[in-house]
MARRONU-495756 format. One record per residue (C-alpha): residue number from 1; residue in three letters; chain; x, y, z. Coordinates in steps of 0.02 Angstrom, whole numbers. Layout:
BEGIN
<pt NUM Ala A <X Y Z>>
...
! end
This chain:
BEGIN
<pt 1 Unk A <1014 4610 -4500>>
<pt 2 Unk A <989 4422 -4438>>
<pt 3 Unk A <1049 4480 -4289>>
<pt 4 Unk A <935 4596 -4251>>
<pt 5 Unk A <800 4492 -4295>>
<pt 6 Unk A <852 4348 -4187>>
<pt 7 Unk A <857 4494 -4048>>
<pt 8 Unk A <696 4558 -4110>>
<pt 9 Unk A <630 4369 -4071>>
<pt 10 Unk A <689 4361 -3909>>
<pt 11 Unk A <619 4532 -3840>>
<pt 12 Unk A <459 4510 -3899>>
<pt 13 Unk A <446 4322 -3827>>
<pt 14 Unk A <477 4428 -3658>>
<pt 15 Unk A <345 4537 -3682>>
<pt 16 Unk A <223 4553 -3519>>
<pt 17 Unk A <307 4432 -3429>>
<pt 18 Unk A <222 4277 -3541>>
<pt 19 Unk A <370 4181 -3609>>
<pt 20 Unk A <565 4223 -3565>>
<pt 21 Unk A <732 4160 -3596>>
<pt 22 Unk A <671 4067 -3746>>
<pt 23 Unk A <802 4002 -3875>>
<pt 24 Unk A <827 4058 -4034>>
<pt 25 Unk A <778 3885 -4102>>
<pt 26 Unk A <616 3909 -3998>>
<pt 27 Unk A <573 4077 -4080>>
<pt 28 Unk A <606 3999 -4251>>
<pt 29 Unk A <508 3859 -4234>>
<pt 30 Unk A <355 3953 -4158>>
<pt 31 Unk A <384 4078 -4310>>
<pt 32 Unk A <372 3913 -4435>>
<pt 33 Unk A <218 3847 -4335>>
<pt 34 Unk A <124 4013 -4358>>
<pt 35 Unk A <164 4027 -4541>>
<pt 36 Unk A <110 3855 -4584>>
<pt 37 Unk A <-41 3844 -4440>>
<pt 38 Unk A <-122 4014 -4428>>
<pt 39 Unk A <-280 3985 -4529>>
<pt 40 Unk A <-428 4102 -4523>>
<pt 41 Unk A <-583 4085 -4622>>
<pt 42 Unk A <-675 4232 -4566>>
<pt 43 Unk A <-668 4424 -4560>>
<pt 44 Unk A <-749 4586 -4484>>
<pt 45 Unk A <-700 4765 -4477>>
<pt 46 Unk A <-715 4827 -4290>>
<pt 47 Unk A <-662 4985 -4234>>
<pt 48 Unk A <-593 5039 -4416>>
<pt 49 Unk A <-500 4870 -4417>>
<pt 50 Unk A <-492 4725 -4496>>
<pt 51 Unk A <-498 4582 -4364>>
<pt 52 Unk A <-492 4380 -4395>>
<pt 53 Unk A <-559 4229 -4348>>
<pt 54 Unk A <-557 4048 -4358>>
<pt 55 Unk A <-766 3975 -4353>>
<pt 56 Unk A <-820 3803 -4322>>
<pt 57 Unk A <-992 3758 -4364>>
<pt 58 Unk A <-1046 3567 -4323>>
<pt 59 Unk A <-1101 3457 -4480>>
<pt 60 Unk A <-1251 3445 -4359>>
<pt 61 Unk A <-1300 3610 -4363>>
<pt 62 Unk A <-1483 3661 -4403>>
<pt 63 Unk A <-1533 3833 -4445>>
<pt 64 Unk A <-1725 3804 -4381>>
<pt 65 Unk A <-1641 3767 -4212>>
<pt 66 Unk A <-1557 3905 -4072>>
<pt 67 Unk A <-1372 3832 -4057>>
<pt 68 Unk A <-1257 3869 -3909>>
<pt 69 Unk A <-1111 3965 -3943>>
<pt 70 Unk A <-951 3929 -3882>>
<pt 71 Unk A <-784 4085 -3879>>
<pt 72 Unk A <-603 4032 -3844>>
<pt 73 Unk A <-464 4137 -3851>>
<pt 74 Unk A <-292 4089 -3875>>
<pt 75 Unk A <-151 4152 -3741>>
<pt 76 Unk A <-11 4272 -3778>>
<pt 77 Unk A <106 4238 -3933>>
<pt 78 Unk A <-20 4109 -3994>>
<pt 79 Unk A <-167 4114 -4126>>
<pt 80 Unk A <-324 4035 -4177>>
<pt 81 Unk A <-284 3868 -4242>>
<pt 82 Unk A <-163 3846 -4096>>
<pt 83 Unk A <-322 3874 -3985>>
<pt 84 Unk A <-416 3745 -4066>>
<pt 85 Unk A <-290 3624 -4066>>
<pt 86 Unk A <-247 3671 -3864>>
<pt 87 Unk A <-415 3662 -3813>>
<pt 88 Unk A <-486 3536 -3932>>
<pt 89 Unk A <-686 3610 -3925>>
<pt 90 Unk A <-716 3558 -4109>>
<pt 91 Unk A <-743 3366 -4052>>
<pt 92 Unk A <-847 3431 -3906>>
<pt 93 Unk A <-947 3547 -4022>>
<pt 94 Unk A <-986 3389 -4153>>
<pt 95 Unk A <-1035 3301 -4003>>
<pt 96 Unk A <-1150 3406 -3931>>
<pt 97 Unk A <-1204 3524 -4072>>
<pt 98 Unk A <-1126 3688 -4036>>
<pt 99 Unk A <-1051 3826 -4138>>
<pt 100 Unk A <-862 3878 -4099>>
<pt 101 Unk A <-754 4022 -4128>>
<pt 102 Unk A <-566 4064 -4111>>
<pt 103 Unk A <-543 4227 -4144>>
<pt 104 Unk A <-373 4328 -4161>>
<pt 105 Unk A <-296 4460 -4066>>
<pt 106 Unk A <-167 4593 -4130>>
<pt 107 Unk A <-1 4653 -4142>>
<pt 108 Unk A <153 4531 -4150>>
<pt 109 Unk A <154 4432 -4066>>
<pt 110 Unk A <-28 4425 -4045>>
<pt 111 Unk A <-101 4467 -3894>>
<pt 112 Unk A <-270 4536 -3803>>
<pt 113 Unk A <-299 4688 -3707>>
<pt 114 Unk A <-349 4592 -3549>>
<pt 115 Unk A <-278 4749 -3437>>
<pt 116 Unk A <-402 4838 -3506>>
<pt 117 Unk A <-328 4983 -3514>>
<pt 118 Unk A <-253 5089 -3673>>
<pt 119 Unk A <-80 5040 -3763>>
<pt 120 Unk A <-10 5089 -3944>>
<pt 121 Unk A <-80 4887 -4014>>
<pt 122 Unk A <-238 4887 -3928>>
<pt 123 Unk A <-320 5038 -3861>>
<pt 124 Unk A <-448 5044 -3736>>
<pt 125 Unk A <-584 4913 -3741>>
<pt 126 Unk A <-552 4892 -3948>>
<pt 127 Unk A <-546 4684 -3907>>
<pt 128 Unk A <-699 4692 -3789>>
<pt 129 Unk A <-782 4781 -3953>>
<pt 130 Unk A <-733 4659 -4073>>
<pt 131 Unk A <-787 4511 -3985>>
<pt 132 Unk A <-960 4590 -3972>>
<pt 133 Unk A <-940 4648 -4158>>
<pt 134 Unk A <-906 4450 -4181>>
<pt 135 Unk A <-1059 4387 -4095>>
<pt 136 Unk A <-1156 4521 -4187>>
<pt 137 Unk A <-1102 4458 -4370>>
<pt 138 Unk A <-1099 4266 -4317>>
<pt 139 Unk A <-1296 4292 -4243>>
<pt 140 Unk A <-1324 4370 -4399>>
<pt 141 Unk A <-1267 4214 -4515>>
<pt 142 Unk A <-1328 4086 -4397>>
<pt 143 Unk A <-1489 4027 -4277>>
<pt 144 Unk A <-1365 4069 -4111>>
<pt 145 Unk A <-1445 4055 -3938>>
<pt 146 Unk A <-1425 4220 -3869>>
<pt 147 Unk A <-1459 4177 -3699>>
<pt 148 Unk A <-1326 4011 -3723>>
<pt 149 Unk A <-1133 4127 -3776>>
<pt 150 Unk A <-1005 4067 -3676>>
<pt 151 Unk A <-819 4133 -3658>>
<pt 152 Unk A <-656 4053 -3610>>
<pt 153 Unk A <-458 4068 -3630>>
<pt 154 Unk A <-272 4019 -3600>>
<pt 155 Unk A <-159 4126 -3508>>
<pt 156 Unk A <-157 4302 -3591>>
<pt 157 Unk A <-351 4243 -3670>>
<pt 158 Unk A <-413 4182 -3470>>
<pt 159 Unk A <-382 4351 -3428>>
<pt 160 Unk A <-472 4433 -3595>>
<pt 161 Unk A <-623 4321 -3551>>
<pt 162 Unk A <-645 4393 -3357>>
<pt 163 Unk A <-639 4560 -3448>>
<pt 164 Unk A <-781 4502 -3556>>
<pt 165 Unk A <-874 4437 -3404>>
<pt 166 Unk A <-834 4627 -3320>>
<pt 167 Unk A <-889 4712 -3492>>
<pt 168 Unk A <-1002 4610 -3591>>
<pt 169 Unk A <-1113 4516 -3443>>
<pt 170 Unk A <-1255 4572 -3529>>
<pt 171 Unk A <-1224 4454 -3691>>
<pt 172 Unk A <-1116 4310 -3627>>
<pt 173 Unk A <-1195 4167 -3489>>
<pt 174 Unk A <-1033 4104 -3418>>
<pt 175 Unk A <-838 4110 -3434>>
<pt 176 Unk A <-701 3978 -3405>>
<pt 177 Unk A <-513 4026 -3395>>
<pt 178 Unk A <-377 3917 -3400>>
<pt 179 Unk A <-209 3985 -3324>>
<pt 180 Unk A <-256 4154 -3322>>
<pt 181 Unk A <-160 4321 -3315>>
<pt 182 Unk A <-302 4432 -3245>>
<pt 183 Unk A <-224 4606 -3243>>
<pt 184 Unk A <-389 4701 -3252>>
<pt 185 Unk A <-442 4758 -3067>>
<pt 186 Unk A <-577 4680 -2971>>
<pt 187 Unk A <-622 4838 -2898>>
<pt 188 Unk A <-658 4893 -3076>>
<pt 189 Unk A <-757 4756 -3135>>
<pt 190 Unk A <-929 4801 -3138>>
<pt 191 Unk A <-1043 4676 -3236>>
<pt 192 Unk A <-1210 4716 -3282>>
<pt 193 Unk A <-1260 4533 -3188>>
<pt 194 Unk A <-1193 4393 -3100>>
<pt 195 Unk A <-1087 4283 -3214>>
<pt 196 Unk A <-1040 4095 -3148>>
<pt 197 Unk A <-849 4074 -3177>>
<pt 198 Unk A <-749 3897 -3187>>
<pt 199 Unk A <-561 3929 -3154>>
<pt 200 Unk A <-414 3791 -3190>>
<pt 201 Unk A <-248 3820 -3145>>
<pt 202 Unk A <-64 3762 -3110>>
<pt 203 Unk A <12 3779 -2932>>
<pt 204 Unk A <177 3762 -3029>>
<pt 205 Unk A <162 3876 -3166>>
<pt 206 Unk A <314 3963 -3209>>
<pt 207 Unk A <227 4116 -3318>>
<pt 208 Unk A <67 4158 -3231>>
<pt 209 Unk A <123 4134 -3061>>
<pt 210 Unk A <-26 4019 -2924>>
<pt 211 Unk A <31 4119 -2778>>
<pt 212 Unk A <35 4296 -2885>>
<pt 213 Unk A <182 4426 -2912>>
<pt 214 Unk A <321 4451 -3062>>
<pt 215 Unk A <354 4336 -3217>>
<pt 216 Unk A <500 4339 -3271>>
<pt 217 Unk A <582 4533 -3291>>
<pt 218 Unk A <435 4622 -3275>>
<pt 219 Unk A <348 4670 -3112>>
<pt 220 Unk A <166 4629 -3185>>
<pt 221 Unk A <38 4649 -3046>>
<pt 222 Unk A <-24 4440 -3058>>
<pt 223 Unk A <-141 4437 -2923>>
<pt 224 Unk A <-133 4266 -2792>>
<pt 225 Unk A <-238 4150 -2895>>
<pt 226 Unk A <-360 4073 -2747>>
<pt 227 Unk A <-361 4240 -2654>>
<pt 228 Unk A <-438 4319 -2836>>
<pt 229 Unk A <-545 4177 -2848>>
<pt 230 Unk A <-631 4213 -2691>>
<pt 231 Unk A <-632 4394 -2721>>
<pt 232 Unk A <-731 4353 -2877>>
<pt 233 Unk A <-846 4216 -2766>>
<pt 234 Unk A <-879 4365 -2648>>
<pt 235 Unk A <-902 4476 -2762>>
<pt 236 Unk A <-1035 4358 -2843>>
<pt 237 Unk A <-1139 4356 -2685>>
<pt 238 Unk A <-1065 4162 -2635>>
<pt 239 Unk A <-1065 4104 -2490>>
<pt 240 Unk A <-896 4111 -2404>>
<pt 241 Unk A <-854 3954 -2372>>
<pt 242 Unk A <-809 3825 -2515>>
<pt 243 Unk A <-857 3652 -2529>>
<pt 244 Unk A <-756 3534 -2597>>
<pt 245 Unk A <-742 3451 -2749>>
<pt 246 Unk A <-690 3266 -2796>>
<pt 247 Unk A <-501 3243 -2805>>
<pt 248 Unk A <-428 3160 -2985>>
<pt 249 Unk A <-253 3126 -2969>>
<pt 250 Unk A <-162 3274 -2958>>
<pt 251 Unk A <-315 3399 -2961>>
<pt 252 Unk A <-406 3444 -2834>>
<pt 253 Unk A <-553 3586 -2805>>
<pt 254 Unk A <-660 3700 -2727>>
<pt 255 Unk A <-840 3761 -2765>>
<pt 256 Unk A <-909 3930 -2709>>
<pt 257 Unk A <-1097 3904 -2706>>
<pt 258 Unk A <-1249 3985 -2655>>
<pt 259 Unk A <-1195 4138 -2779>>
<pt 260 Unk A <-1324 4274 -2836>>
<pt 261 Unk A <-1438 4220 -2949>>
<pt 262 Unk A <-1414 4010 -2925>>
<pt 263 Unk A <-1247 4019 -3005>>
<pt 264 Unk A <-1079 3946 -2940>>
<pt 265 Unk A <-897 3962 -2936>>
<pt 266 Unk A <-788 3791 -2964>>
<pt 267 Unk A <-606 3825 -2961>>
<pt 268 Unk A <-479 3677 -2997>>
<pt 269 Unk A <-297 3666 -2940>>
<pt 270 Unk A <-181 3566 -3044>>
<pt 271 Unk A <-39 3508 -2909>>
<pt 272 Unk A <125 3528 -2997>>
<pt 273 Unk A <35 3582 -3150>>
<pt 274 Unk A <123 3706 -3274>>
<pt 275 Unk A <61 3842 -3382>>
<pt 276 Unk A <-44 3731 -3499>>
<pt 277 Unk A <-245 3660 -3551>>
<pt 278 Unk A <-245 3515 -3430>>
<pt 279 Unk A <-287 3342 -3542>>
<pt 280 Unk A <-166 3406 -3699>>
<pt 281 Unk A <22 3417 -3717>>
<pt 282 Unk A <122 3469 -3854>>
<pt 283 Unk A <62 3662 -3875>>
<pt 284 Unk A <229 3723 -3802>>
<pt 285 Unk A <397 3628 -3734>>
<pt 286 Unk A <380 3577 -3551>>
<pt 287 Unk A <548 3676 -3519>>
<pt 288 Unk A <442 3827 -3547>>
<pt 289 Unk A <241 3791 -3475>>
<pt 290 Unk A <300 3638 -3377>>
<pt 291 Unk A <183 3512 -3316>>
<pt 292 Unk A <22 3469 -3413>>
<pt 293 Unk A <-88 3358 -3332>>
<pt 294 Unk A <-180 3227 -3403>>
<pt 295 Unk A <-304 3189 -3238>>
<pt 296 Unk A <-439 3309 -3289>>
<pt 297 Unk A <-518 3375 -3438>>
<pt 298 Unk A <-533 3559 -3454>>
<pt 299 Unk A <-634 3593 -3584>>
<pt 300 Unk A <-754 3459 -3557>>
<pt 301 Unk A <-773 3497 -3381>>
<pt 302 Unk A <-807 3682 -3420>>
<pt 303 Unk A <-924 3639 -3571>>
<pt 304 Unk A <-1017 3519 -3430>>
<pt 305 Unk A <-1031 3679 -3312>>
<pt 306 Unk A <-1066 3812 -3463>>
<pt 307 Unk A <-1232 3684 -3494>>
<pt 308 Unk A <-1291 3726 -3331>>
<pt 309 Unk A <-1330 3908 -3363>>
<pt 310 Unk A <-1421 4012 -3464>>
<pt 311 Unk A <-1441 4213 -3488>>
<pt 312 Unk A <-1593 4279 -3439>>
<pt 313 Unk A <-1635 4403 -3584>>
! end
């Protein structure tokens, strides 16, 4: 029996390409992490299930005032807490007076249905329904912005919040992604408006591949990170050319501007840069992500960019 379960650990680990050849001290410990870490304070039924979250609401808040609202979703075989702690938005959100939430995803280990397409944990579009089912009960508890929801992710999460942007353009201002795994198709993203996107990733990341192709075992279609970053620019009405953005250390950028709509298109390479939140080590072992730089800070940039747009109703 414990050796099927240490089997068990290692197969699912190598699910969709996201983590392989882990050891089985690794699975053990990320098993003990989950079990003592994954806490939720917050629950909806969506789609006939029940579905979790973790909520952050500033000691600043003030019901008699429209609040931004701020989604991040956790990457694959990771959960809520883990998110907060990656991403560290709860210090942003007392500093600036915004609401946060982490929700969860499904299935063990938990995961999103960024392909957005149909499996047996998570058919079609069920996770693009709950997060609107989310903002739904949240706006009903608390004075949220509509025109001010904003949507970002690690890894497996980056790619679940470009499928928001394709699917739910019509409630959500801006996304940010963070070493994404964007298996949904460009050519099927259709969003109801323009949405401004701010991309980080890793030129040396060993699990969503910069230059595209395989992870690990499986032949997952990973797309070549700057080449889908222009597609998106492009597809955003930008203009074709980048500018350039300040270099910090080992990060350097581009910005598509001139974008339908007065939005733009920053997108960050981390040189030598793993599969990690740039500005926070310690989510997983460097043998695995590798790199994590410390010359940038994602989430602060992206919460600086998310202030510069609003829906328009």
């Amino acid at each position: 029996m414990a050796k099927q379960s240490v089997t068990r650990g290692k197969k699912v680990l190598r699910m969709v390409g996201i983590i392989v050849a882990v050891p089985v001290v690794l699975v053990l410990a990320l098993a003990l992490a989950y079990t003592v870490s994954n806490k939720t304070n917050g629950t909806l039924i969506s789609s006939g299930v029940r579905r979790e979250y973790l909520l952050y609401v500033p000691p600043s808040y003030d019901p008699a005032t429209p609040t931004p609202f701020v989604i991040t979703l956790h990457g694959f075989a990771q959960w809520p807490a883990n998110q907060r702690d990656v991403s560290r938005w709860n210090p942003l959100a007392d500093e600036y007076g915004f609401i946060v939430v982490y929700p969860s995803g499904t299935g063990f280990p938990k995961r999103w249905g960024a392909h957005g397409t149909a499996d047996s944990l998570n058919p079609q579009m069920e996770d693009v329904t709950f997060i609107s089912d989310l903002i739904d009960k949240l706006e009903s508890e608390y004075t949220i912005d509509p025109t001010r929801i904003y949507a970002n992710g690690l890894s497996n999460g980056g790619g679940m919040s470009y499928l928001l942007a394709c699917k739910l353009a019509d409630r959500i201002a801006a996304v940010g992604t963070v070493a994404g795994a964007y298996l949904y198709p460009l050519s099927e993203c259709q969003p109801a408006r323009t949405v401004p996107m701010i991309v980080f990733h890793g030129d040396a990341d060993p699990i969503v591949p910069y230059y595209g192709g395989p992870s690990g075992p499986f032949d997952q279609p990973f797309p070549v990170i700057p080449d889908w970053v222009a597609q998106w620019a492009q597809q955003n009405g930008c203009a074709e050319t980048p500018g350039e953005l300040p270099a910090q250390g080992e990060v350097t950028g581009i910005k598509y501007v001139g974008c339908d709509q007065n939005t733009e298109v920053p997108f960050y390479t981390i040189h030598g840069g793993g599969h990690s939140w740039p500005n926070h080590a310690g989510a997983l072992p460097k043998a695995i992500v590798g790199h994590t730089t410390q010359d940038i800070d994602a989430t602060r940039v992206m919460w600086a960019f998310f202030q510069q747009y609003t829906r328009t109703p």
